[in-house]
N, C-alpha and C positions, 0 to 999 in steps of 0.2 A: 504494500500500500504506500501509495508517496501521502506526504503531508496532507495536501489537501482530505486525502481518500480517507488516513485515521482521524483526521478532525471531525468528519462526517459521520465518519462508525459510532463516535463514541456522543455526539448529538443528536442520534436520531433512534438510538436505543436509550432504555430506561433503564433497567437491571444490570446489576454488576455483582459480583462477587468480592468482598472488602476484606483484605488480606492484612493482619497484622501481627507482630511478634507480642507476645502473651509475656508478662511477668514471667510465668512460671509453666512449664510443659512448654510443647509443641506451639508454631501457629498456631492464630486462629482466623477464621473465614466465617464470613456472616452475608447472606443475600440484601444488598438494599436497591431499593430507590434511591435514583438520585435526576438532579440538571445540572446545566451548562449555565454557571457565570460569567461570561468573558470566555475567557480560555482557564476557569476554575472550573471544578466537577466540586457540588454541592450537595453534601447528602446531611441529613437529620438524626439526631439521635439522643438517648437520654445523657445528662452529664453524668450519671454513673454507670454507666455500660461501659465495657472493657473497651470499645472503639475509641471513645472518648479517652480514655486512661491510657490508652497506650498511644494516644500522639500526644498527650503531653509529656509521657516518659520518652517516647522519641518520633520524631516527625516524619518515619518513615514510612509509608504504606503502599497497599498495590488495590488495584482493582483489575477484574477480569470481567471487562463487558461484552455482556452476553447478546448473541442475536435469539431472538425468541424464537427464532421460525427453528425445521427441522433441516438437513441434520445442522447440529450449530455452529456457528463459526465465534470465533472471540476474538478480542485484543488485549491483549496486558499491557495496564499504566501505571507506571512508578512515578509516586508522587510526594511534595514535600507539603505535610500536612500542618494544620493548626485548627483550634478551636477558639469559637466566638460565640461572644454569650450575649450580644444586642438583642432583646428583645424583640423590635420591629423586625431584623433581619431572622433571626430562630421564627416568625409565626408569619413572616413574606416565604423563607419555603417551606413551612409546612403547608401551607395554601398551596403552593407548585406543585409541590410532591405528589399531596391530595389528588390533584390535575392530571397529573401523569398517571397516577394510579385507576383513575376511574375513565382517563382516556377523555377529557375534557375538562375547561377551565371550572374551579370551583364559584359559584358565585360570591358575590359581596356578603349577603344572611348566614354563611357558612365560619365566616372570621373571627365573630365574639366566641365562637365553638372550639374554635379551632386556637384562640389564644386562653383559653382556659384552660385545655390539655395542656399545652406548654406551658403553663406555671406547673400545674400540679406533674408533670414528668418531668420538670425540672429541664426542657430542652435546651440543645444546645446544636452552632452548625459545625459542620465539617469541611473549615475549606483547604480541598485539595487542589494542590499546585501541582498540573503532569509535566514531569521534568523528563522520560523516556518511554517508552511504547516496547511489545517483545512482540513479534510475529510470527509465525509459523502458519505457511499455507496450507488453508484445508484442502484433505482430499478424501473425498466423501466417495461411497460408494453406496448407487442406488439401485443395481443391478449387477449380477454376476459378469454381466459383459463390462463394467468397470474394472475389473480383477484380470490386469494384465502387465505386461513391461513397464507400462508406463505409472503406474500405480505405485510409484516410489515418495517414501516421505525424507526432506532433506531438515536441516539444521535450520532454527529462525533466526533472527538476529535482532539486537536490542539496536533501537534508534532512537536518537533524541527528538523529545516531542517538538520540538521548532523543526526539527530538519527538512531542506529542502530535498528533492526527487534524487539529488546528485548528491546527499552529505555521507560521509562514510558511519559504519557501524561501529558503536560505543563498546 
């Protein structure tokens, strides 16, 4: 995918998979919602949920967004995170979210609703900064007549999210 193509994967899908390093054990990965601030990916979450906690123990995270359709394709975004605790801004995406989730804008009536959950869950945002992308081209197979020579899977390679069509891999 050149630049333009991952800018576009990752704005016109909704769902990711939120990857981050846990205190203690392994990973962990969590499915959310999220949108497109500028070139930030904004997702929602309570301020005591381990998402939260573990980009203030470190700013590192990934997402893997997902295309809904069959079979799937994905992009991985490694991103430098932070949390923000504005009010207007925690209950502007919860409104968005809401939107994306039901597949149309929430109306104005739905707000006083929706800013009363975000006191009592104590919300907070998630703004992620994508700083590189990982690829690997799908190769899907929807027929046995797919299952041939050519049916070889190669190495992906990590690219800087600014990069042009011509930047080399990180």
């Amino acid at each position: 995918m050149n630049q333009a193509e991952r800018r576009e994967f990752v704005q016109k899908h909704r769902t990711a998979i939120f990857g981050y390093g846990r205190k203690d054990h392994g990973p962990s990965m969590s499915i959310v919602y999220y949108v497109m601030d500028g070139n930030d990916i904004l997702v929602s979450t309570m301020a005591g949920r381990g998402k939260a906690k573990a980009v203030k123990r470190r700013a590192k995270v990934s997402l893997c967004v997902l295309d809904e359709g069959w079979p799937p394709t994905y992009l991985q975004v490694y991103c430098d995170a932070r949390v923000e605790t504005d009010e207007r801004a925690v209950v502007d995406l919860m409104v968005r979210i809401a939107g994306v989730m039901a597949g149309n804008e929430m109306p104005d009536s739905v707000r006083p609703l929706i800013e009363q959950a975000a006191r009592i869950e104590n919300r907070v945002v998630l703004r992620l900064r994508p700083y590189a992308t990982f690829e690997s081209p799908p190769r899907h197979v929807h027929s046995a007549a797919d299952v041939n020579e050519n049916l070889l899977h190669g190495y992906g390679q990590l690219i800087p999210w600014d990069a042009g069509d011509t930047a080399a891999t990180i």
